[in-house]
N, C-alpha and C positions, 0 to 999 in steps of 0.2 A: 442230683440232676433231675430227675424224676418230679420231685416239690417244685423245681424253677418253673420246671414243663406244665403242671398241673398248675401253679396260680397265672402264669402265664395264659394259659388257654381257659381258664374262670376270671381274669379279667378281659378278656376278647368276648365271650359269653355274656358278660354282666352288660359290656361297652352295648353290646348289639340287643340285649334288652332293653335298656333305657333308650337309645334311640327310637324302638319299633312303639314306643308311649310318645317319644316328641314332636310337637309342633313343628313342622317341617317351612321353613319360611324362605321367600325367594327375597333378594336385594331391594325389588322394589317396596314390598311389604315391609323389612326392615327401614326404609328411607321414609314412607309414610307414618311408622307409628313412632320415629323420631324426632319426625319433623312436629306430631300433634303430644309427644309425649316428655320430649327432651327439656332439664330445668331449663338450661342459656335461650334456648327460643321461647320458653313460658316465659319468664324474665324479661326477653324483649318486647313479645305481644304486652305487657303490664306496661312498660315501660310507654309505647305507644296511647296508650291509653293515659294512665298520667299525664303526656304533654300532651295532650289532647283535650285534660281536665285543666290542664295550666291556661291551656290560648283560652277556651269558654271564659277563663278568670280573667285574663287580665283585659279581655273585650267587654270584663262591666266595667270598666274605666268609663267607655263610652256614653253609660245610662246613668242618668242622676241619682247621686249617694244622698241617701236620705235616711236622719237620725235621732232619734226623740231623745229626749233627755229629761231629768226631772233633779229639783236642786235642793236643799234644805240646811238653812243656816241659823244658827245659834248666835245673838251677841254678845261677847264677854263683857265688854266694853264699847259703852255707846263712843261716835263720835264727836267732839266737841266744837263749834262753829262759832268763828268770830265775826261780828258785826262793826262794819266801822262808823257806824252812825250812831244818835242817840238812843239809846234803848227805852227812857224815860217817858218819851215820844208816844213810843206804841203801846206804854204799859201803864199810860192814863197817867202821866206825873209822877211823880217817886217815889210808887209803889216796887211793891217786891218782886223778884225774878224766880221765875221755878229753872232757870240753867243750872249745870253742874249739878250737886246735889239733890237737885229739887228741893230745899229748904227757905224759908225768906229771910234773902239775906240783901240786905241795904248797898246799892249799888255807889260809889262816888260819881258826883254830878256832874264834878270839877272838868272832867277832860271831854263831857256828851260823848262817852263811846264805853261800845258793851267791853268791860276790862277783863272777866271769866270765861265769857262765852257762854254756849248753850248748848247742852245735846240734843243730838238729829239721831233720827232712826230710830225701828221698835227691835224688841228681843228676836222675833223671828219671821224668817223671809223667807216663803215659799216661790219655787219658781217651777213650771214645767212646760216644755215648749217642743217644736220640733224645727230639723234644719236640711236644708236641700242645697244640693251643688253639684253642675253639671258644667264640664268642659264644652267650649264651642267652639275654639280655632285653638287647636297644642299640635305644632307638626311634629315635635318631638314625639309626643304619647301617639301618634297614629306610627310614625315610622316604629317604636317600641310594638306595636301589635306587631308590624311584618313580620319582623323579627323572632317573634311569638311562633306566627306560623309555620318559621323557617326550620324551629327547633322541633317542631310536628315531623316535617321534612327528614330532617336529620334522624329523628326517633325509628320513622321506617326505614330509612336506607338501613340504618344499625341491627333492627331488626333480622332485613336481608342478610347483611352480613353473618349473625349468627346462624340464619337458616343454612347458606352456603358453606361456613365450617360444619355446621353440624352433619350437613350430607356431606362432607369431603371426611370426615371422620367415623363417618359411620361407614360408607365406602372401604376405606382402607380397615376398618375393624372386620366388617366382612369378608375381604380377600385375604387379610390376615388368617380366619379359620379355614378357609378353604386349602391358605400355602401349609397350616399345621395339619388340617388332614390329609395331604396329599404327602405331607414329611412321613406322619404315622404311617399311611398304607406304605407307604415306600422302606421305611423300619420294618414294617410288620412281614412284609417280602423276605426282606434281610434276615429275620430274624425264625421264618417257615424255611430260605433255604441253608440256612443251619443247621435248624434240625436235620432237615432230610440230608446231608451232608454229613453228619453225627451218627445216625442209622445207617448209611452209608459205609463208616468206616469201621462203627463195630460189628457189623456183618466182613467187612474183609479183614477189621484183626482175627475175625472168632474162626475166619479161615486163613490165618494168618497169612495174609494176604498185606497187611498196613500194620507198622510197627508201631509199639507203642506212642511213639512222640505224635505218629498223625493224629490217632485217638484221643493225645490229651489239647493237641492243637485243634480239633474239631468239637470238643466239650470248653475249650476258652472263647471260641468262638460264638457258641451258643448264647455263654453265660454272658461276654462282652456284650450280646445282641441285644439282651432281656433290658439292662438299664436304658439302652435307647428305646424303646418300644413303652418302656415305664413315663422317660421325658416326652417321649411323643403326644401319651395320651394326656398325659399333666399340661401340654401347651394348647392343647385343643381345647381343654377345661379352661383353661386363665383365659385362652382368644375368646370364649364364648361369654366370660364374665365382663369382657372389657367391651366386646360388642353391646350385652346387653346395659352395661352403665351409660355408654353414650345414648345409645337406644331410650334410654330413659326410665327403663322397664325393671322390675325386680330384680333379684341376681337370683332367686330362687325359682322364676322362672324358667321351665321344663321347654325347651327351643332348640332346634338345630337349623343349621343353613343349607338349604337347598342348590344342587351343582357341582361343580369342581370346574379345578381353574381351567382346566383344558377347553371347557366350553368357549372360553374367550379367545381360545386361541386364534383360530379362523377370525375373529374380526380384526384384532390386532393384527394379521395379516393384508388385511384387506380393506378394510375404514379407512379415510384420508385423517392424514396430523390435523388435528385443531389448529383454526387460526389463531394468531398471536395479539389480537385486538382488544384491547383495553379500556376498549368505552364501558363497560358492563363492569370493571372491575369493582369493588366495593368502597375500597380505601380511598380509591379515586372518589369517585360519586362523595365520599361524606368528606373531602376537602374541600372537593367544589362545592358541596354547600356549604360549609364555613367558612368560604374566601365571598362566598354572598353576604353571610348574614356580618363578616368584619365593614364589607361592602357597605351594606345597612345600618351597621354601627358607624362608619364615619357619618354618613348624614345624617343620622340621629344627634352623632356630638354636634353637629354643625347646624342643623335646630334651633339647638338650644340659643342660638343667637338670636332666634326668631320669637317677639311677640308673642304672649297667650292670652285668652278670652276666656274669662267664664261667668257664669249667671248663678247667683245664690239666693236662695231666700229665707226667711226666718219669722216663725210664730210662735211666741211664747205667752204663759199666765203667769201673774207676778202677781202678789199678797205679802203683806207686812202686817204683823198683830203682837201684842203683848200677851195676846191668853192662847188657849189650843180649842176655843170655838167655831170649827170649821165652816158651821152654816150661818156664822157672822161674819166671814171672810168678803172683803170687798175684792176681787179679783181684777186685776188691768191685765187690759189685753195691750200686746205691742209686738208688731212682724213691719218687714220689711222684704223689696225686694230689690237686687241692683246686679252690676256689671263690673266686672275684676279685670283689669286689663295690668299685665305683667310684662313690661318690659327689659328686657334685661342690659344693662349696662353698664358694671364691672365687678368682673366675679375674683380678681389677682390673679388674673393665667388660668384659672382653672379651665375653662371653656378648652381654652385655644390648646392646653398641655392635654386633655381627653381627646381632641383631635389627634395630636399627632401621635398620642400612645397606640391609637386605633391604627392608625398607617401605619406604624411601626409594626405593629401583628400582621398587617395584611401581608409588608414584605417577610414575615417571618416563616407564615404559611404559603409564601409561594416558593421559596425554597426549598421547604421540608417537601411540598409538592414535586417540584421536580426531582426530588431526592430518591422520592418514594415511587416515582416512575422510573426513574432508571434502576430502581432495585429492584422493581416486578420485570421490569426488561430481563437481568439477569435472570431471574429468576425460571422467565418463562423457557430463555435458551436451554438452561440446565434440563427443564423439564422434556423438553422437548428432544437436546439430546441424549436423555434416558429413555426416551420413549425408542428413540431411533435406537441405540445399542441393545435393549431388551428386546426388539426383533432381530438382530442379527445375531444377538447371543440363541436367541430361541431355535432358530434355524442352524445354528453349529449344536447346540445341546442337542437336538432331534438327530442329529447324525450320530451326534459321541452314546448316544441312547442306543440306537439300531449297530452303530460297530462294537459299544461294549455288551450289549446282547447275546451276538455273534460267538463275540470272543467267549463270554459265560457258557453260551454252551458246549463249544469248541472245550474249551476246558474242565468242564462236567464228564465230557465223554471220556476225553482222554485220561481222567481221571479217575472214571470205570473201569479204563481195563489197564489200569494202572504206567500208563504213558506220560503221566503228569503227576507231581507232587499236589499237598494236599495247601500247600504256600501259591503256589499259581493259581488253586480255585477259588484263593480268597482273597487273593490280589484280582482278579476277575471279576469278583462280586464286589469289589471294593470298586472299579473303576464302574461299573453299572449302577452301582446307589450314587456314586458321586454325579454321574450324566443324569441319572431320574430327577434328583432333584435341583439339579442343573436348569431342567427344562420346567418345571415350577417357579424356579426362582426368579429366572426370564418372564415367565405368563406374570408375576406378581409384581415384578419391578415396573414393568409395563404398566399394569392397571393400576397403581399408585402415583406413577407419576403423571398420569392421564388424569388421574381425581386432582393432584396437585395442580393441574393447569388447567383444568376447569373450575376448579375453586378460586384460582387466580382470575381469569378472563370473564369469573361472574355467570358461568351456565348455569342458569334455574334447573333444578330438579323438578319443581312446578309446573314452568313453562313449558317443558319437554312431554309431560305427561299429557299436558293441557293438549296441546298440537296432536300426540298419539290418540289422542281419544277423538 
């Protein structure tokens, strides 16, 4: 018993050294360096940024694409070109032909028409030139920007979103270590009036005063106490590792949370319920812009039925040689410039089937829309009446606190002068730990589900600071 007592009071020791070295951090300071530290919000800000890089892109649509090129071709094999006239004609009488072969070889006179042909073109053809092209009426490609811009849109609200879970998570992570430190002191009570309970009785066996059975029922009670008092401290350790991962922060970061939950108590008292208003929620806000940009996508398919204009132009060097004498190259120039006009006029149903696929999404998210409001509707009653029973619990727990108080000492005394057994003192401290942490459980059900409905209805942590300041 003596070793239980001793590591028991060398880990109470050790717990109170390391705190008087920690970082003492209040909720807001936790919400801040979540909000600039946590990965799902780094992620989002990246994300923003990406379709940010995406609309810049696809707004070079706009500006004319311009492209150099340069060509180099080998002949394996010349051309061979037939003449339907007489050859004889232009080769001064019926002399030889250098076609095919190049050899002289005696052409028949009989039909006046060249019978082999002749090859055209040299070995090699150089070409290098450049080429421009710019749109000038595409209502498709202008309605595709909107759309561009939409998904910018979408990228912050998502954003948002993450910001808003991450404060509704790190909230409840935080009240989380405040309910496991108020379990521990609340253990650690249990487990002081014990002891004193234990000294207690072997002061009245040693005057035989309390029979053996009280003495060993006041040393099981001790020893029962000590495992509680061990998971106490083990859960304020995990609450602190699970704060600080959402936090974003090391796990070997030295931190503890500034308060206890009783501080909230009085507002919860006293603050009015959040309204149940839905315009700010998140899930909403990113329907409604993808019920826009399906919006934008029917008229973009519907477009496509519409006429496009563009303007091209084109300058290129062209050379043809039998040797690789570059500064004997004869070089032609040839560019041009003109007007593309695209009409469209039957694509097999494609057009008209990408329209109504589009419609078909648009009623597909307006259902899942309504779907998704009437489940934050639930959602918010729920919350709300948690919110509502963890005040009325808090207010029955603060009574069952002050009457099993009472009663503990009432049966402490009587258990002095031996008026009471040593089972009714610990049926007495048993209904006092169960009211202690009664009235915790209340202050935390509260403040969770209060984070739960503000994460729902879209309360900026931001915004809120923003105004305080």
């Amino acid at each position: 018993m003596k070793k239980i007592l001793i590591s028991v009071a060398g880990l109470i020791l050790m717990a109170s050294q390391i705190s008087s070295a920690q970082q003492i951090i209040t909720l807001d300071d936790a919400l801040r360096i979540a909000l600039s530290e946590n990965a799902s919000v780094r992620v989002a800000d990246l994300e923003i940024e990406r379709t940010g890089y995406a609309r810049k892109g696809s707004y070079a649509a706009l500006f004319p694409q311009i492209d150099g090129s340069a060509n180099y071709q080998r002949t394996i094999k010349k051309q061979v070109m037939y003449m339907d006239f007489d050859m004889s004609s232009m080769m001064g009488g019926g002399g030889s032909s250098e076609a095919g072969t190049g050899s002289d070889t005696p052409k028949p006179a009989a039909t006046g028409r060249s019978a082999d042909g002749f090859e055209v073109g040299r070995w090699n053809t150089w070409s290098a030139g450049v080429q421009a092209s710019m749109p000038l009426v595409n209502a498709q490609l202008w309605k595709s920007l909107h759309i561009s811009d939409q998904d910018v849109e979408l990228a912050v609200e998502k954003a948002r979103n993450s910001r808003l879970e991450t404060v509704n998570q790190v909230k409840k992570a935080y009240f989380t270590v405040l309910l496991a430190k108020e379990a521990a002191a609340v253990y650690k009570s249990v487990y002081d009036n014990a002891v004193e309970n234990l000294e207690l009785t072997q002061k009245k066996y040693n005057a035989q005063r309390a029979s053996e059975l009280d003495l060993t029922r006041a040393k099981t009670a001790v020893a029962n106490a000590v495992p509680n008092v061990y998971d106490a401290e083990n859960s304020v350790d995990i609450s602190l590792w699970q704060l600080k991962a959402v936090m974003g922060v090391a796990l070997d970061t030295d931190i503890d949370v500034a308060g206890a939950l009783t501080d909230y108590a009085d507002a919860m008292l006293t603050e009015p319920l959040p309204s149940d208003d839905l315009s700010g929620n998140s899930t909403l806000r990113q329907l409604a812009i993808q019920a826009d940009q399906l919006a934008s996508t029917v008229r973009m398919q519907q477009y496509a039925y519409l006429p496009s204009l563009a303007v091209a132009f084109s300058y290129s060097l062209n050379a043809m040689a039998n040797d690789y004498k570059f500064n004997q190259y004869k070089w032609s120039p040839y560019s041009y410039v003109g007007l593309s006009l695209n009409i469209p006029i039957f694509s097999g149903g494609k057009r008209y089937h990408a329209v109504k696929a589009a419609k078909v999404q648009q009623q597909e998210l307006e259902i899942q829309r309504t779907n998704t409001e009437r489940q934050l509707q639930i959602a918010i009653r729920q919350y709300l009446g948690t919110m509502e029973t963890a005040v009325k619990s808090h207010a029955s727990a603060l009574s069952a606190v002050e009457t099993a108080g009472k009663a503990y000492g009432i049966a402490r005394q009587s258990y002095d002068v031996g008026r009471s057994t040593l089972t009714d003192l610990n049926d007495a401290q048993l209904a006092l730990t169960q009211s202690q942490l009664g009235v915790c459980q209340a202050v935390y059900n509260y403040l969770t589900a209060k984070s739960d409905l503000e994460g729902t209805i879209g309360a900026d942590f931001l915004d809120k600071t923003s105004h305080n300041e």
